[in-house]
C-alpha positions as CSV (number, residue, x, y, z in Angstrom):
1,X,-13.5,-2.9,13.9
2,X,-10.0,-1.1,12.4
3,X,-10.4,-2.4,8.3
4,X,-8.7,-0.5,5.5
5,X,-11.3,0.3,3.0
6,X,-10.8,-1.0,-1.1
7,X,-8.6,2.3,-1.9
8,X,-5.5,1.0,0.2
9,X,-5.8,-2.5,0.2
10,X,-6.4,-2.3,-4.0
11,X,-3.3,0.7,-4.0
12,X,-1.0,-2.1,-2.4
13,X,-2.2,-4.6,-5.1
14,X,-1.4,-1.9,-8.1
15,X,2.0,-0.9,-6.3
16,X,2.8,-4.5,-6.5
17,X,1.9,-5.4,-9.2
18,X,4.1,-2.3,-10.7
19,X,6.7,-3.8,-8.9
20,X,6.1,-7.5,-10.2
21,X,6.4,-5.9,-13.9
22,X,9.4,-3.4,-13.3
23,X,12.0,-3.7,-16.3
24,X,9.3,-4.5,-18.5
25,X,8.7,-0.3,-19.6
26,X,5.6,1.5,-18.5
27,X,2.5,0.0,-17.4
28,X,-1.1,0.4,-18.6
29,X,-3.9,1.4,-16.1
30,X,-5.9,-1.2,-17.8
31,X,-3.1,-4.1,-17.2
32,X,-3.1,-3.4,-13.7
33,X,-6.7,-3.2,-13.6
34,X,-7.2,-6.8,-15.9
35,X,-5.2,-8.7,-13.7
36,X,-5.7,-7.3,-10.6
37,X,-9.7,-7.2,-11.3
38,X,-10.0,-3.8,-9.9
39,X,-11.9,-1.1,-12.0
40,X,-10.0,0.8,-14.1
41,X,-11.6,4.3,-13.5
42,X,-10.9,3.5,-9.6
43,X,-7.8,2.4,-10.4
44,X,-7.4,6.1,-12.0
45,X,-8.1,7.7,-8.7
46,X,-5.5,5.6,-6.8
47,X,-2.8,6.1,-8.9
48,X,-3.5,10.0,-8.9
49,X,-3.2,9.9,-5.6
50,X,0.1,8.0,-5.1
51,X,1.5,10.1,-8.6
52,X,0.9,13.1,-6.3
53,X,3.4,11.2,-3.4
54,X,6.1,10.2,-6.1
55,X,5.4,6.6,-5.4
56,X,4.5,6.4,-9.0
57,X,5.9,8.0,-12.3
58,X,3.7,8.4,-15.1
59,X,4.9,8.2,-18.7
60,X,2.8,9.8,-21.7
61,X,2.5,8.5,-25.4
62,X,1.5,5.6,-27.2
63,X,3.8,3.1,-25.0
64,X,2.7,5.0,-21.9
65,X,1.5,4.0,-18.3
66,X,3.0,3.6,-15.1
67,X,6.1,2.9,-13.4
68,X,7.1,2.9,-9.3
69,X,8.5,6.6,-8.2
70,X,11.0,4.8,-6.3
71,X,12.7,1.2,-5.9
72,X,10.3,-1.5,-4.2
73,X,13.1,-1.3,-1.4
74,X,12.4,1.9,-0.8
75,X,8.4,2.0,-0.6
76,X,7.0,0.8,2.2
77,X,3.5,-0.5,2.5
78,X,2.9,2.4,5.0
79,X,3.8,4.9,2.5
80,X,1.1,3.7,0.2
81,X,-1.7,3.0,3.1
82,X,-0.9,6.9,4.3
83,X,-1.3,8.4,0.9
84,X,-4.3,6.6,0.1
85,X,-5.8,6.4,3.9
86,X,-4.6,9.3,5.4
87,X,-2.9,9.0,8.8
88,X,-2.9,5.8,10.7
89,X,-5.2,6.0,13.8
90,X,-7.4,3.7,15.1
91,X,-8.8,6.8,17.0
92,X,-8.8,10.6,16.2
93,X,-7.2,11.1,19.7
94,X,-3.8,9.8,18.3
95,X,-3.8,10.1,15.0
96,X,-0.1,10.2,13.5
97,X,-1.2,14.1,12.0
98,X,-3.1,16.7,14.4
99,X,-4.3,14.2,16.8
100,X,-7.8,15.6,18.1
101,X,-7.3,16.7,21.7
102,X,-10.4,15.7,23.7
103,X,-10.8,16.9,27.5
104,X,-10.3,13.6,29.0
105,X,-6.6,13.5,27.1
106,X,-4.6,14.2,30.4
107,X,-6.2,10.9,32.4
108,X,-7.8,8.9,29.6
109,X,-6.5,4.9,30.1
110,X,-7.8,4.1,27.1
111,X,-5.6,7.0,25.0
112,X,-3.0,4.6,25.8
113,X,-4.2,1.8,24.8
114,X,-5.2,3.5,20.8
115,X,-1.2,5.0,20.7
116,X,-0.1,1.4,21.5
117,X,-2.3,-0.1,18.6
118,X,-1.4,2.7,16.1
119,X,2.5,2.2,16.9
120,X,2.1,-1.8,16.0
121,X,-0.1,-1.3,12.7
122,X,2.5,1.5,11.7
123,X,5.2,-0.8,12.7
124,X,4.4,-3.5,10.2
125,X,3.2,-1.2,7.7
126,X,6.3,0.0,7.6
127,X,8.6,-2.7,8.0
128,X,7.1,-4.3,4.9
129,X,8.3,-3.1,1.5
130,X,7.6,-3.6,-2.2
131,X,10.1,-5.9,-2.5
132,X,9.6,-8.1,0.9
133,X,6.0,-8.7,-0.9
134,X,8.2,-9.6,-4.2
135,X,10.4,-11.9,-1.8
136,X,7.6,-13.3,0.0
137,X,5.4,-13.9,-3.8
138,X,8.8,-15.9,-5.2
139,X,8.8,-18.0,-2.2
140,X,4.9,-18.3,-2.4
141,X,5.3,-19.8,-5.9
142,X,8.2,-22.1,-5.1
143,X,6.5,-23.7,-2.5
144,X,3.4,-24.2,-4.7
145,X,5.8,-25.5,-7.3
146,X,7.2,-27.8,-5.2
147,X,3.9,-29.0,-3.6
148,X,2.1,-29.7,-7.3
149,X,5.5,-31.6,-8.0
150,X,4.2,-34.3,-5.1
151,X,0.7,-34.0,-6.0
């Protein structure tokens, strides 16, 4: 079964949630963590990571913590799933970096089948960013406005 393990699905929660408090100065690793309900020493690790990328800036002193590296427009969820995952490949025969070359590559049906998956997760990875989540929360919340209006 293809499942992203807790370090990208809990990256994409701390990139948005970067991006849900953007304008407000930097963040604190233990904000995120709080309201997110992730650990904060994992937390750590993540943002290292995506630091590392330039998806995230990091701001010392007493009013110190995070910010996004870049606009929400311009980080796709892929970005953060690649830093955090690695490559995206439901098999190491097509992996989107040094796909492993078996001996079977030249007549293998299935091959075709894994690029065809890869290219689909890869496409909506990537054609969702930090601010289509920020679009899609708004209208999340207006709708749940409006249904606890009728309720």
């Amino acid at each position: 079964m293809l499942k992203l393990s807790t370090k990208g699905r809990y990256g994409v929660r701390a990139m948005f949630d970067l991006a849900q408090h953007m304008g407000e100065g930097p963040t604190s690793l233990k904000s995120i963590a709080e309201r997110q309900g992730i650990s904060e020493h994992y937390l750590e690790q993540l943002i290292s990571g995506l630091r590392k990328a330039g998806l995230v800036k990091s701001v010392r002193g007493a009013q110190g913590g995070y910010l996004l590296g870049k606009e929400p427009d311009k980080i796709r969820v892929g970005d953060i799933i690649r830093v955090l995952e690695g490559p995206i490949a439901p098999a190491d025969c097509v992996s989107e970096e040094d796909p492993e070359i078996c001996c079977k590559a030249e007549y293998c049906v299935t091959r075709t089948i894994w690029e065809k998956v890869r290219d689909s997760i890869a496409e909506v990875l990537d054609s969702i960013t930090l601010e289509t989540m920020l679009e899609d929360a708004k209208k999340i919340e207006s709708e749940r406005s409006l249904y606890m209006y009728y309720i």
